[in-house]
CHARMM-style PDB file with segment names, atoms N, HN, CA, C and O in Angstrom:
ATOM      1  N   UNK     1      14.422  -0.260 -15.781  1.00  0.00      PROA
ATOM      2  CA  UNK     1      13.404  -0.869 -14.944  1.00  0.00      PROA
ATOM      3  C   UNK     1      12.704   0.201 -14.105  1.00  0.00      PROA
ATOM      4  O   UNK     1      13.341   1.186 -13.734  1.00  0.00      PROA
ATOM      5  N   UNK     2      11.185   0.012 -13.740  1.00  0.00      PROA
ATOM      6  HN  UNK     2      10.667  -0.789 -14.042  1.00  0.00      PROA
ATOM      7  CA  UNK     2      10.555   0.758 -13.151  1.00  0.00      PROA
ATOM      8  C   UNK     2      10.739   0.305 -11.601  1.00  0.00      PROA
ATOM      9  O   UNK     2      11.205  -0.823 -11.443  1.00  0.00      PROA
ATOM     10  N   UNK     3      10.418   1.070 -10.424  1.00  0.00      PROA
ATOM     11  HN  UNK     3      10.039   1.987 -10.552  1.00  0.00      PROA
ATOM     12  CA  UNK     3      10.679   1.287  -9.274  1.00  0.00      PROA
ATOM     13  C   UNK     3       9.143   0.918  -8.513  1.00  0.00      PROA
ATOM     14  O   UNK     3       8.224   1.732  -8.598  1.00  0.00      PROA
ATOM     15  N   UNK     4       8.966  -0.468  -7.724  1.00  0.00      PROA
ATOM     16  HN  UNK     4       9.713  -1.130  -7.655  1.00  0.00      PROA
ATOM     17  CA  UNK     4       7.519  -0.807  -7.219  1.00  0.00      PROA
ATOM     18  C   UNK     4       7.967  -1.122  -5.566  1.00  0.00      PROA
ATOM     19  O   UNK     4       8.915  -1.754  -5.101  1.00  0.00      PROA
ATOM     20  N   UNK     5       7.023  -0.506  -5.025  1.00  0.00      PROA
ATOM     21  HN  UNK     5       6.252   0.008  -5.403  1.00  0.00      PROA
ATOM     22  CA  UNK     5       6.898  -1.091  -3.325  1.00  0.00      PROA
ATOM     23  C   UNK     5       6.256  -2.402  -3.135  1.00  0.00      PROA
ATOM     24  O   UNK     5       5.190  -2.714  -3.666  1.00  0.00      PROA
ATOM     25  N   UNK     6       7.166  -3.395  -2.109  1.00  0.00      PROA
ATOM     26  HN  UNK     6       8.031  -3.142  -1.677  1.00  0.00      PROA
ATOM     27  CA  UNK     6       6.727  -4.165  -1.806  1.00  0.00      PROA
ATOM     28  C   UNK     6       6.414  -4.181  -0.065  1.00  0.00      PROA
ATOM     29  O   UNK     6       7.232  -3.673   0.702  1.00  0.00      PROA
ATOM     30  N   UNK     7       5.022  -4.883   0.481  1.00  0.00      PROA
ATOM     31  HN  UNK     7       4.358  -5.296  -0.142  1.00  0.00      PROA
ATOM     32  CA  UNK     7       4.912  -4.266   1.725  1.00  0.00      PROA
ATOM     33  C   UNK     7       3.589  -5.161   2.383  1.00  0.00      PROA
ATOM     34  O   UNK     7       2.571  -5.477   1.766  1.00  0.00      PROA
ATOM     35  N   UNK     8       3.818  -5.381   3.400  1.00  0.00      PROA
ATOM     36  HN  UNK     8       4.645  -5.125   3.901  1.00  0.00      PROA
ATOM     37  CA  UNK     8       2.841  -6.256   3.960  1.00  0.00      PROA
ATOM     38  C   UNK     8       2.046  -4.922   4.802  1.00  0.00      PROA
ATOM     39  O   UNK     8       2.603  -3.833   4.944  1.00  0.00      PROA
ATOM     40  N   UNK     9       0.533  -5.253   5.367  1.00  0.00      PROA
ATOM     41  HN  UNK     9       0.080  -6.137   5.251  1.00  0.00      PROA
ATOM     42  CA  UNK     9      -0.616  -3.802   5.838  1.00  0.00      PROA
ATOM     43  C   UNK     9      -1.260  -4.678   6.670  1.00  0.00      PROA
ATOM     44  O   UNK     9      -1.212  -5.908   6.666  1.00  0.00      PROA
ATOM     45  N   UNK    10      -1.968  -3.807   7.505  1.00  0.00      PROA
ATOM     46  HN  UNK    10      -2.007  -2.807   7.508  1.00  0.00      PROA
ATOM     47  CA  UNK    10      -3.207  -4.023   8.280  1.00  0.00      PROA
ATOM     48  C   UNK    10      -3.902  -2.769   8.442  1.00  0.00      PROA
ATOM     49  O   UNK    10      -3.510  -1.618   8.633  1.00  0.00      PROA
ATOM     50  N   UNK    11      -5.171  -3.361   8.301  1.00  0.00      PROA
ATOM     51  HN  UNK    11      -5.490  -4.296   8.146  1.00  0.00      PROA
ATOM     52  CA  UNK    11      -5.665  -2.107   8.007  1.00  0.00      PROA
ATOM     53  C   UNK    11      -7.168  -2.160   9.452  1.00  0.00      PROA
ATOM     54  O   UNK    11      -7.769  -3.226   9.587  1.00  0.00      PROA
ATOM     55  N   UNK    12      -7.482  -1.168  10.182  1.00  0.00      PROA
ATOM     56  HN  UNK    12      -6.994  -0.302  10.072  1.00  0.00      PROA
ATOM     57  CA  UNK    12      -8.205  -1.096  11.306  1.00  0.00      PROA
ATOM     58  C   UNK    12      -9.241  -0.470  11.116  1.00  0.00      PROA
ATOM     59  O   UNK    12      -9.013   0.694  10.785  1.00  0.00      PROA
ATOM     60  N   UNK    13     -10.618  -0.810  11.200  1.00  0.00      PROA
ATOM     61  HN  UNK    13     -10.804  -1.755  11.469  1.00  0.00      PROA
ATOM     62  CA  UNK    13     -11.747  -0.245  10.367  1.00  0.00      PROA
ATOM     63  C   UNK    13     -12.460   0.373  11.467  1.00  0.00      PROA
ATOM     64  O   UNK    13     -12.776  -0.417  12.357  1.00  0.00      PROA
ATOM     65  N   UNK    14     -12.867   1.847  11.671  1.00  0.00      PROA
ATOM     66  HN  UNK    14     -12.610   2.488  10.948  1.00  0.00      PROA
ATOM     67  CA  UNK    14     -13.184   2.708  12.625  1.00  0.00      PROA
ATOM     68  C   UNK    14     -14.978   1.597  13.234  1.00  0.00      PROA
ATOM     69  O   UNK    14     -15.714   1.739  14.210  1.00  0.00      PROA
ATOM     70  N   UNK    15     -14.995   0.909  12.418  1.00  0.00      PROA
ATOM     71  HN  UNK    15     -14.397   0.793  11.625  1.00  0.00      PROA
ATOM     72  CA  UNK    15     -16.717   0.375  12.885  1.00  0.00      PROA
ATOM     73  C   UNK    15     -16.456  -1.095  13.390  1.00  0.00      PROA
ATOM     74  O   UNK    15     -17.312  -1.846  13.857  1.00  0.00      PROA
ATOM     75  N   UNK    16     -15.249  -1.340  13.229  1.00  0.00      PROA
ATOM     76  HN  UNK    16     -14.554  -0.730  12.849  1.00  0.00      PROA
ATOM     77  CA  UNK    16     -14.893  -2.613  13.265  1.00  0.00      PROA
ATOM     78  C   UNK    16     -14.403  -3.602  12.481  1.00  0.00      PROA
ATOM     79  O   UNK    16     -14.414  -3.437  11.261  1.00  0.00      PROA
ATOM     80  N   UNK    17     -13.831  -4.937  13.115  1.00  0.00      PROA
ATOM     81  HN  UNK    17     -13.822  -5.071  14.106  1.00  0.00      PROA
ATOM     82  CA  UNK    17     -12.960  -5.400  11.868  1.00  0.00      PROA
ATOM     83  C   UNK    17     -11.688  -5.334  11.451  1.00  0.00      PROA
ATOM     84  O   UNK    17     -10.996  -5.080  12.437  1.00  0.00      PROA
ATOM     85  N   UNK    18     -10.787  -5.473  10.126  1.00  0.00      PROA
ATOM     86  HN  UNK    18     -11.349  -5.679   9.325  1.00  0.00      PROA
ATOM     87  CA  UNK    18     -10.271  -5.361   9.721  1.00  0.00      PROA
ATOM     88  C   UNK    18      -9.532  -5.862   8.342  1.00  0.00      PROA
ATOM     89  O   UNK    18     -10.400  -6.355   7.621  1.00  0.00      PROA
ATOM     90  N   UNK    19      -8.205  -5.915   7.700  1.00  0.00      PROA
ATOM     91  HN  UNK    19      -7.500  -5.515   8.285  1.00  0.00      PROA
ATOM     92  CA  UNK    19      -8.025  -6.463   6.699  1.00  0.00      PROA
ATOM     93  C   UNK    19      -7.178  -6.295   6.593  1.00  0.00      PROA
ATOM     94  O   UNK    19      -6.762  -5.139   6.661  1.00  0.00      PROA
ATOM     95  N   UNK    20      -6.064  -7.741   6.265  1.00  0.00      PROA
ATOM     96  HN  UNK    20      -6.402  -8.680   6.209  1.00  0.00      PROA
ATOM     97  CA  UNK    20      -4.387  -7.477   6.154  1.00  0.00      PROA
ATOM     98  C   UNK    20      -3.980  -7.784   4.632  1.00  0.00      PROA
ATOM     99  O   UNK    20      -4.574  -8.433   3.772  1.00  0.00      PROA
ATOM    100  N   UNK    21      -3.148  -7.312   4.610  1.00  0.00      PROA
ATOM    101  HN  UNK    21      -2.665  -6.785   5.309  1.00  0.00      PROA
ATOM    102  CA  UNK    21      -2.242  -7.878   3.356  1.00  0.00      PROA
ATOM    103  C   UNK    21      -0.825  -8.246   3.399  1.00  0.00      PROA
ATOM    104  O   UNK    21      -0.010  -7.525   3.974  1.00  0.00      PROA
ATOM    105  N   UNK    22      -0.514  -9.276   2.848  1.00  0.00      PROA
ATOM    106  HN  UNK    22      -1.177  -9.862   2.380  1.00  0.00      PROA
ATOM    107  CA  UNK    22       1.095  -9.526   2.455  1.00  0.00      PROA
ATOM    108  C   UNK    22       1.640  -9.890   1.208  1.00  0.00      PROA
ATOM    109  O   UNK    22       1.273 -10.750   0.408  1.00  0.00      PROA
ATOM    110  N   UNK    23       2.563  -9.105   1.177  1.00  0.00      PROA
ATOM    111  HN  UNK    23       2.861  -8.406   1.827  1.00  0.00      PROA
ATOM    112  CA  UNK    23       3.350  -9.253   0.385  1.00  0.00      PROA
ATOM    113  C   UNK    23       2.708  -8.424  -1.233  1.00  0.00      PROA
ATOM    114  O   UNK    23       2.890  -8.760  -2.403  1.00  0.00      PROA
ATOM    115  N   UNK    24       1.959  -7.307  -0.665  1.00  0.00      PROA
ATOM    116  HN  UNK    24       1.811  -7.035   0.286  1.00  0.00      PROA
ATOM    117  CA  UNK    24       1.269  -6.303  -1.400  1.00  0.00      PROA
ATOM    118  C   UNK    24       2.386  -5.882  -2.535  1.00  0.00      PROA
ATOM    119  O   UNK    24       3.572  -5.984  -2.221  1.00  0.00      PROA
ATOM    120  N   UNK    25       2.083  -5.479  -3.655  1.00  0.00      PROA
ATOM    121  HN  UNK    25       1.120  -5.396  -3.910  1.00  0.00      PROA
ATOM    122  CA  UNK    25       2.700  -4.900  -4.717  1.00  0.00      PROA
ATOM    123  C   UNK    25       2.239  -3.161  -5.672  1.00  0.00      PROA
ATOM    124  O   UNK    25       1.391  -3.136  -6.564  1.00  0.00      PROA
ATOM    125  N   UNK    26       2.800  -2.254  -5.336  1.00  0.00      PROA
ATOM    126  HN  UNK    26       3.489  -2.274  -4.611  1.00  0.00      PROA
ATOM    127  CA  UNK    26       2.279  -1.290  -5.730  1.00  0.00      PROA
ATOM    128  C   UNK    26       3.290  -0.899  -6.487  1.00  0.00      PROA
ATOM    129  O   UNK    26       4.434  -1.169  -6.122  1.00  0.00      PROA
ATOM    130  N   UNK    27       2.975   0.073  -8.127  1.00  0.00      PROA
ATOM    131  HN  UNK    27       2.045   0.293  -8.424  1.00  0.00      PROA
ATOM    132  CA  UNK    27       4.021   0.554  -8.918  1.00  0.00      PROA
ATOM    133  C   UNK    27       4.089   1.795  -8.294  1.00  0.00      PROA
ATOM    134  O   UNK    27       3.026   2.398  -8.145  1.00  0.00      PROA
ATOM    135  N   UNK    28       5.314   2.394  -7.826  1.00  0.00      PROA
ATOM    136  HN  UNK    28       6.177   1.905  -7.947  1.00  0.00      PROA
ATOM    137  CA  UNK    28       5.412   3.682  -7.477  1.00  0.00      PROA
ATOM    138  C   UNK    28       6.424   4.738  -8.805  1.00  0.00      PROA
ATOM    139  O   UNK    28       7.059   4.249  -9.739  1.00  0.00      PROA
ATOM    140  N   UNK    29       6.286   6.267  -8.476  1.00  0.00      PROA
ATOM    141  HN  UNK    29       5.771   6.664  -7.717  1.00  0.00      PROA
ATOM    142  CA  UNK    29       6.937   6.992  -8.973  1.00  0.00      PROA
ATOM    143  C   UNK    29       7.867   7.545  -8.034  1.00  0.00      PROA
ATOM    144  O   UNK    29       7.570   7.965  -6.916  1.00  0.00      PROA
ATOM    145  N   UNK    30       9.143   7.519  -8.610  1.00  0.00      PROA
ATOM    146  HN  UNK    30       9.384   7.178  -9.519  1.00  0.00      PROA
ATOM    147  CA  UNK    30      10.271   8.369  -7.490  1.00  0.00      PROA
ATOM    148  C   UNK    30      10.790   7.306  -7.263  1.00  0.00      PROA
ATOM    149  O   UNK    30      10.541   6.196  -7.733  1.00  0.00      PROA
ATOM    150  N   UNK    31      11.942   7.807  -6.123  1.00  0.00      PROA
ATOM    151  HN  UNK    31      12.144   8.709  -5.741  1.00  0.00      PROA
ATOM    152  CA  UNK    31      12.678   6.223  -5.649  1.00  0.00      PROA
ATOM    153  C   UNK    31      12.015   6.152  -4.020  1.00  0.00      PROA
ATOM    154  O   UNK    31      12.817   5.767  -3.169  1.00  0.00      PROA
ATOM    155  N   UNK    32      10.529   6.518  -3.515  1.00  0.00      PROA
ATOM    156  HN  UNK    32       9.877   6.830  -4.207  1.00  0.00      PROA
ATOM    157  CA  UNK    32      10.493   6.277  -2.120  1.00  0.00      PROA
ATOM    158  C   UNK    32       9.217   6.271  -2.391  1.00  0.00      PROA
ATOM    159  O   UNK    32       8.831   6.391  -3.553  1.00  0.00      PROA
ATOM    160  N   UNK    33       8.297   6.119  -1.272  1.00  0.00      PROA
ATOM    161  HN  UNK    33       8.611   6.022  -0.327  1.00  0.00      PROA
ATOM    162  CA  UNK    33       7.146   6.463  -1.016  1.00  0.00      PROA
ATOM    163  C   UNK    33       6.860   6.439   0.668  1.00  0.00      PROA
ATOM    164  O   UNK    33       7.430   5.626   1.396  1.00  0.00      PROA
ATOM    165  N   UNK    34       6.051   7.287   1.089  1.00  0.00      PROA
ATOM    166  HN  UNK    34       5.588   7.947   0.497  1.00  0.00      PROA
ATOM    167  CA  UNK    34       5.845   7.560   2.881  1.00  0.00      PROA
ATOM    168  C   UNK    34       4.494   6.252   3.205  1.00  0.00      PROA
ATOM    169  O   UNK    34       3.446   5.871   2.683  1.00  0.00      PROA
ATOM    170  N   UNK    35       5.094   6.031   4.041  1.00  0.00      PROA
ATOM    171  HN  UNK    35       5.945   6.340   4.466  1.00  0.00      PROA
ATOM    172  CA  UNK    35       3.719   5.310   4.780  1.00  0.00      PROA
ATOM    173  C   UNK    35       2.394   5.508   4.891  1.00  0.00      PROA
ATOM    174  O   UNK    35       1.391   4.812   5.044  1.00  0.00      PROA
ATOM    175  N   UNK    36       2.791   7.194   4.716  1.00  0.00      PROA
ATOM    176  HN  UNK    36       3.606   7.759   4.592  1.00  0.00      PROA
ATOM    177  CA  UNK    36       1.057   7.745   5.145  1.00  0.00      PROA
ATOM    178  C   UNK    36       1.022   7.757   3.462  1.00  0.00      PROA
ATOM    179  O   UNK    36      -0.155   7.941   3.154  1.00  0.00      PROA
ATOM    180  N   UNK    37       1.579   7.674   2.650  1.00  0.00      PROA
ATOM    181  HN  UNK    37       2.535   7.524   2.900  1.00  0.00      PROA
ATOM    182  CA  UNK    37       0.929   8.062   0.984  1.00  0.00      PROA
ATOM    183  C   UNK    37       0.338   6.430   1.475  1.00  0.00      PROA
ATOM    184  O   UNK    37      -0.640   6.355   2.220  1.00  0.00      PROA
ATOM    185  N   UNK    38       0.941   5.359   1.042  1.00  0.00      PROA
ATOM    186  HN  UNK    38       1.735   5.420   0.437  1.00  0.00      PROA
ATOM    187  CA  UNK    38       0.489   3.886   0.579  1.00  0.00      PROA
ATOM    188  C   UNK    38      -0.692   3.420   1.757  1.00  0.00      PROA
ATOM    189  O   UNK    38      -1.182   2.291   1.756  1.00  0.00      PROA
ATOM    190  N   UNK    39      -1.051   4.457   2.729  1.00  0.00      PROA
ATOM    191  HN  UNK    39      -0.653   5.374   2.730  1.00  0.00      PROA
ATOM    192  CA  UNK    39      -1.590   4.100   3.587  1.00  0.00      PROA
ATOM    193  C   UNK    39      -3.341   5.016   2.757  1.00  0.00      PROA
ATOM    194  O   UNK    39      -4.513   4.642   2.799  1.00  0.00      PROA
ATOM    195  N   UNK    40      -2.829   5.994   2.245  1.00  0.00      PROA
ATOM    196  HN  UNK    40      -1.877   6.298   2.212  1.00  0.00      PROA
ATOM    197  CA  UNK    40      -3.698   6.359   1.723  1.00  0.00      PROA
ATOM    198  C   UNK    40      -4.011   6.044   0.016  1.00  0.00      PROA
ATOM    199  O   UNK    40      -5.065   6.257  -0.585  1.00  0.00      PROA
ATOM    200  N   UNK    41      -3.160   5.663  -0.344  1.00  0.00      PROA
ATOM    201  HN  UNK    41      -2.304   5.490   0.144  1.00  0.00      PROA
ATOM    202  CA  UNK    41      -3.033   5.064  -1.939  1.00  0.00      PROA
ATOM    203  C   UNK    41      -4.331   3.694  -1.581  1.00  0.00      PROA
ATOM    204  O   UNK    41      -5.315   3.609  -2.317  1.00  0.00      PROA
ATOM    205  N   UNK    42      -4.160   2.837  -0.533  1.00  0.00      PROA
ATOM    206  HN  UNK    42      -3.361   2.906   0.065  1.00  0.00      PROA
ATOM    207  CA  UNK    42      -4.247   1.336  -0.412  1.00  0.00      PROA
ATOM    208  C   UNK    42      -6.220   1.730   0.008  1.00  0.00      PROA
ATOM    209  O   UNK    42      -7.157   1.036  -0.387  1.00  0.00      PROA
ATOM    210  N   UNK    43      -6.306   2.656   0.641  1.00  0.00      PROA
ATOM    211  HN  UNK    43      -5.545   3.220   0.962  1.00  0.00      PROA
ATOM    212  CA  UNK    43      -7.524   3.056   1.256  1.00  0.00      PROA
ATOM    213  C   UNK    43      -8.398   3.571   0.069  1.00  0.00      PROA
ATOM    214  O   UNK    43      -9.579   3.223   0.068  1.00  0.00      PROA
ATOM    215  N   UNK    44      -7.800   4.600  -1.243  1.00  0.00      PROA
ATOM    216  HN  UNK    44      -6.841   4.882  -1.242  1.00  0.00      PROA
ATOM    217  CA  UNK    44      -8.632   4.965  -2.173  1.00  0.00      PROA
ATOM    218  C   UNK    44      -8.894   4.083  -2.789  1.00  0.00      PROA
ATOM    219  O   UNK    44     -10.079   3.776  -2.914  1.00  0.00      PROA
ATOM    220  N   UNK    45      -7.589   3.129  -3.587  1.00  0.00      PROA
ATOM    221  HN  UNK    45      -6.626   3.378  -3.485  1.00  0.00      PROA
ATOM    222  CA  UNK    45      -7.766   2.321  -4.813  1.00  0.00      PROA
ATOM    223  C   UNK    45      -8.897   1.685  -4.324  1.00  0.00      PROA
ATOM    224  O   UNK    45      -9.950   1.934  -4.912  1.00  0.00      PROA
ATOM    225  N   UNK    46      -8.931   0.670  -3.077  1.00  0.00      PROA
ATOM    226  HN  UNK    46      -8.076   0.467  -2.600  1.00  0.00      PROA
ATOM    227  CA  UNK    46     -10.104  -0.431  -2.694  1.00  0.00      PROA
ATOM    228  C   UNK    46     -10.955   0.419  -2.409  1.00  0.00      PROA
ATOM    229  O   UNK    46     -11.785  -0.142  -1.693  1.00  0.00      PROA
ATOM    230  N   UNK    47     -11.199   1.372  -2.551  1.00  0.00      PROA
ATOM    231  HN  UNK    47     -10.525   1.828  -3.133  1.00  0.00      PROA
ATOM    232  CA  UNK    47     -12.332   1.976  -2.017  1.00  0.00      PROA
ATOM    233  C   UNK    47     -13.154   1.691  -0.768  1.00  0.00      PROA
ATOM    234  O   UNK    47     -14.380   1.584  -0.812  1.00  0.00      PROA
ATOM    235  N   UNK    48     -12.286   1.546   0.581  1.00  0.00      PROA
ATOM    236  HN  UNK    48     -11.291   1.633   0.617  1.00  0.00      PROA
ATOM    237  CA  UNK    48     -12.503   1.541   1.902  1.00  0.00      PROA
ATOM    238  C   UNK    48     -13.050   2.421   2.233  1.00  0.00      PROA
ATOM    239  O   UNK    48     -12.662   3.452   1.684  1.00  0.00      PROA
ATOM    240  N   UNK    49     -14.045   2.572   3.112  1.00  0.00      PROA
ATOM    241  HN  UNK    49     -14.361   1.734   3.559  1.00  0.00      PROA
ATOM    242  CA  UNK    49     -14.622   2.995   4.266  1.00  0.00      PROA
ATOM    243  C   UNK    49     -14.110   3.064   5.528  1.00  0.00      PROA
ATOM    244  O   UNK    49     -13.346   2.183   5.922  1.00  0.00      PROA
ATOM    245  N   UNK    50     -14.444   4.046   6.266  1.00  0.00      PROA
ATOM    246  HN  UNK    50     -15.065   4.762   5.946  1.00  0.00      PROA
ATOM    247  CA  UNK    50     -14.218   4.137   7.607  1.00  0.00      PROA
ATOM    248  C   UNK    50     -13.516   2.976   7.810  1.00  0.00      PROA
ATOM    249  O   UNK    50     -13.855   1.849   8.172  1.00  0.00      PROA
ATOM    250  N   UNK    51     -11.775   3.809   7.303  1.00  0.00      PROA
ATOM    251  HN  UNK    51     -11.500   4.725   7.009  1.00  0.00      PROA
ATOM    252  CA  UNK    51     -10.628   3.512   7.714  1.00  0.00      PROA
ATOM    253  C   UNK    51     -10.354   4.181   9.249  1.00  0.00      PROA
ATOM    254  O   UNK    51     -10.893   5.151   9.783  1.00  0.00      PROA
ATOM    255  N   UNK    52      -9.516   3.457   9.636  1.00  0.00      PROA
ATOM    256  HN  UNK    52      -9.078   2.670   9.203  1.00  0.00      PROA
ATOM    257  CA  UNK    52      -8.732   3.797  11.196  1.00  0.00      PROA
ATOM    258  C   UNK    52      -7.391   3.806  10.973  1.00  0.00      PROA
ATOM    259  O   UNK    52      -6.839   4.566  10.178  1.00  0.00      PROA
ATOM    260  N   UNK    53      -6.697   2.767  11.826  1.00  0.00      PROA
ATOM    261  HN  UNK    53      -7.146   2.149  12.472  1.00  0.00      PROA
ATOM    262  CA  UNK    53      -5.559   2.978  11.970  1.00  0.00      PROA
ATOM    263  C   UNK    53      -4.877   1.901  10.769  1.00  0.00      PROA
ATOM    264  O   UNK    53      -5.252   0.753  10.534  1.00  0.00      PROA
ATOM    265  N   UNK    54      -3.717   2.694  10.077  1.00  0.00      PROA
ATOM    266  HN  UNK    54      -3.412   3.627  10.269  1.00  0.00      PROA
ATOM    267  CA  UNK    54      -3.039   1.388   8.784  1.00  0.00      PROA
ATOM    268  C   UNK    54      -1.357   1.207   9.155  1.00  0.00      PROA
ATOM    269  O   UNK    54      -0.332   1.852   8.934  1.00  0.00      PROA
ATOM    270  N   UNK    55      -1.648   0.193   9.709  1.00  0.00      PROA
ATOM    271  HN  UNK    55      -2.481  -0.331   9.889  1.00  0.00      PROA
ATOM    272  CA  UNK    55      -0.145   0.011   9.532  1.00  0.00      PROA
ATOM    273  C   UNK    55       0.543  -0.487   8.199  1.00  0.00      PROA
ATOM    274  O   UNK    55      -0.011  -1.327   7.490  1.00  0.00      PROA
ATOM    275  N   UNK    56       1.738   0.045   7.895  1.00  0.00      PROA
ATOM    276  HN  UNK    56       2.188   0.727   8.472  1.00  0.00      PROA
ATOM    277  CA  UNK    56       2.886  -0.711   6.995  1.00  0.00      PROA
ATOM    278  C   UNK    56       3.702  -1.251   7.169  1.00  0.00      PROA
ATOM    279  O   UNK    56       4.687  -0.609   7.533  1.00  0.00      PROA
ATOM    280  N   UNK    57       3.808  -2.419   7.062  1.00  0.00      PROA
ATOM    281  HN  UNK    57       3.008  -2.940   6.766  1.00  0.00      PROA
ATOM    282  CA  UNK    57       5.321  -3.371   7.506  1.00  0.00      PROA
ATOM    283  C   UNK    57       5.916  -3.814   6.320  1.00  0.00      PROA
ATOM    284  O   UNK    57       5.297  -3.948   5.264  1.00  0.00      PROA
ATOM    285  N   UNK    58       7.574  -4.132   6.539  1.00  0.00      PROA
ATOM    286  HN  UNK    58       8.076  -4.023   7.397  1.00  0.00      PROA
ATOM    287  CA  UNK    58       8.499  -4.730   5.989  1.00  0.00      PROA
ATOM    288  C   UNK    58       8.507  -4.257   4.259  1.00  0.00      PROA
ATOM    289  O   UNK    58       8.526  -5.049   3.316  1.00  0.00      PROA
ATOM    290  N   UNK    59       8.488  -2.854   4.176  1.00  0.00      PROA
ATOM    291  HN  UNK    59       8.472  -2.211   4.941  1.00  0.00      PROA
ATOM    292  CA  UNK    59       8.463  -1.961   3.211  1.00  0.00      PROA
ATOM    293  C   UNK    59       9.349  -2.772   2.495  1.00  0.00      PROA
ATOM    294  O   UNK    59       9.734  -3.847   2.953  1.00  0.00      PROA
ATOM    295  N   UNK    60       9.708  -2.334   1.388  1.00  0.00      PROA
ATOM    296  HN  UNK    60       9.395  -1.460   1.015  1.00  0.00      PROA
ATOM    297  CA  UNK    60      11.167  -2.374   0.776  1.00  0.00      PROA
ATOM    298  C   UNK    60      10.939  -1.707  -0.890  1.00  0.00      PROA
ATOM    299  O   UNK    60       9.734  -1.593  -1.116  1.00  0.00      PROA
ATOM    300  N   UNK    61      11.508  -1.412  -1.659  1.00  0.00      PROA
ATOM    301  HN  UNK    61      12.486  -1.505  -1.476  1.00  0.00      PROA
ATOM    302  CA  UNK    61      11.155  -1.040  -3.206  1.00  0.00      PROA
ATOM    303  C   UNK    61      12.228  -1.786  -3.940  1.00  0.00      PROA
ATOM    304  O   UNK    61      13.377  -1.590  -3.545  1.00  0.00      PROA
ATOM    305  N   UNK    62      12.097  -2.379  -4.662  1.00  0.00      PROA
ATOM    306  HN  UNK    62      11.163  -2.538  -4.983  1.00  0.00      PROA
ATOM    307  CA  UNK    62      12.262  -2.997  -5.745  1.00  0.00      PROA
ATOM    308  C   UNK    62      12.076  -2.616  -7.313  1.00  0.00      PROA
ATOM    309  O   UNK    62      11.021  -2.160  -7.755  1.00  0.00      PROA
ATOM    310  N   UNK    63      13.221  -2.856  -8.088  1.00  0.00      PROA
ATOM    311  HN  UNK    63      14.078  -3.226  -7.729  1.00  0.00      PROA
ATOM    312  CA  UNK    63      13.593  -2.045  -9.562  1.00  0.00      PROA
ATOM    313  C   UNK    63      12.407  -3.806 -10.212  1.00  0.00      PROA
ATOM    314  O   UNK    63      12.533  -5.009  -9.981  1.00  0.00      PROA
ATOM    315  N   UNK    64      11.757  -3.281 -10.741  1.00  0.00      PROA
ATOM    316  HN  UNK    64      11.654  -2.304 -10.928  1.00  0.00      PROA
ATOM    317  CA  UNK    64      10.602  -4.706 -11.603  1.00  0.00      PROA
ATOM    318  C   UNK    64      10.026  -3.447 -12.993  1.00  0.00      PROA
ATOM    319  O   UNK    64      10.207  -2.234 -13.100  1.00  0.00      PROA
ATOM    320  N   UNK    65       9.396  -4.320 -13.752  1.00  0.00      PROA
ATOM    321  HN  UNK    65       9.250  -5.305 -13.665  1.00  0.00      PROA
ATOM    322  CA  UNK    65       8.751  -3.430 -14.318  1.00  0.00      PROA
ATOM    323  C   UNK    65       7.333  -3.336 -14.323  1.00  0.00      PROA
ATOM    324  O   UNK    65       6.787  -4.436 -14.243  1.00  0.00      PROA
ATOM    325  N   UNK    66       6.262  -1.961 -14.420  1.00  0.00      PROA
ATOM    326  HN  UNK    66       6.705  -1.067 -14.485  1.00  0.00      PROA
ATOM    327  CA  UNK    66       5.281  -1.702 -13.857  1.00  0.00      PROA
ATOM    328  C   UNK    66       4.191  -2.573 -14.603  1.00  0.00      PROA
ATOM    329  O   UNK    66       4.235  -2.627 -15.832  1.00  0.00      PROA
ATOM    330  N   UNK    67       3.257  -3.227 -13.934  1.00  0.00      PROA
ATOM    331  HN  UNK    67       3.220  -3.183 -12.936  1.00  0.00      PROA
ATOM    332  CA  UNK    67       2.169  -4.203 -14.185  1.00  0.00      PROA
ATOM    333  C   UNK    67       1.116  -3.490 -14.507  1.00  0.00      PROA
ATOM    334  O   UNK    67       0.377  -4.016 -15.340  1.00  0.00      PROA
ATOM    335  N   UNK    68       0.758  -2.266 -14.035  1.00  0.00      PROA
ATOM    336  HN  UNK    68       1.358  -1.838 -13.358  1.00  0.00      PROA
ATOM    337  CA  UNK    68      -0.607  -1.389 -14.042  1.00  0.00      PROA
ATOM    338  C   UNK    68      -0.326  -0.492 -15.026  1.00  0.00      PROA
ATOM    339  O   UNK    68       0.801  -0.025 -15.191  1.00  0.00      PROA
ATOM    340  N   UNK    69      -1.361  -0.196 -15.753  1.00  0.00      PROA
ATOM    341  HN  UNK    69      -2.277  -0.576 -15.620  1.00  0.00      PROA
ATOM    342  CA  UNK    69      -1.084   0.541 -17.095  1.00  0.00      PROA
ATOM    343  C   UNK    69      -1.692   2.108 -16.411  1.00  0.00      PROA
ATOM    344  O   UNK    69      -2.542   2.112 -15.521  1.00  0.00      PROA
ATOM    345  N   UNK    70      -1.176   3.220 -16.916  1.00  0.00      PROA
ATOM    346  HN  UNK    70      -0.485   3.217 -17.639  1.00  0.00      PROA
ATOM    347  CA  UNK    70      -1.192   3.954 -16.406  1.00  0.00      PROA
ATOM    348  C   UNK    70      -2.812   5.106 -16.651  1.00  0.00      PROA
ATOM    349  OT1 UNK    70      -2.937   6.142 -15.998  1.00  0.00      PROA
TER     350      UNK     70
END
């Protein structure tokens, strides 16, 4: 089985605004990933703008197998 983060966000938009997520699903490589990667993983993929501040909550990784083709 492959190794995916599961993780609820908020994300703080330097112009204003914002945008949360729960219960987010990302396939990762390795057995970890840092806050500041998925903080910056979550900001490229959607292709955000004038990001601010991202929080990550209630991390955890989970053995599933990967949904996104590589």
């Amino acid at each position: 089985m492959d190794k995916r983060v599961i993780f609820d966000f908020e994300i703080e938009f330097t112009n204003g605004g914002g945008l949360q997520g729960q219960d987010f699903r990302l396939d990762i490589d390795g057995d970890d990933i840092t806050d500041e990667e998925l903080a910056k993983y979550i900001a490229e993929d959607m292709r955000l703008l004038m990001v601010g501040e991202v929080r990550i909550l209630n991390k955890k990784i989970v053995f599933e197998k990967h949904k996104r083709k590589s």
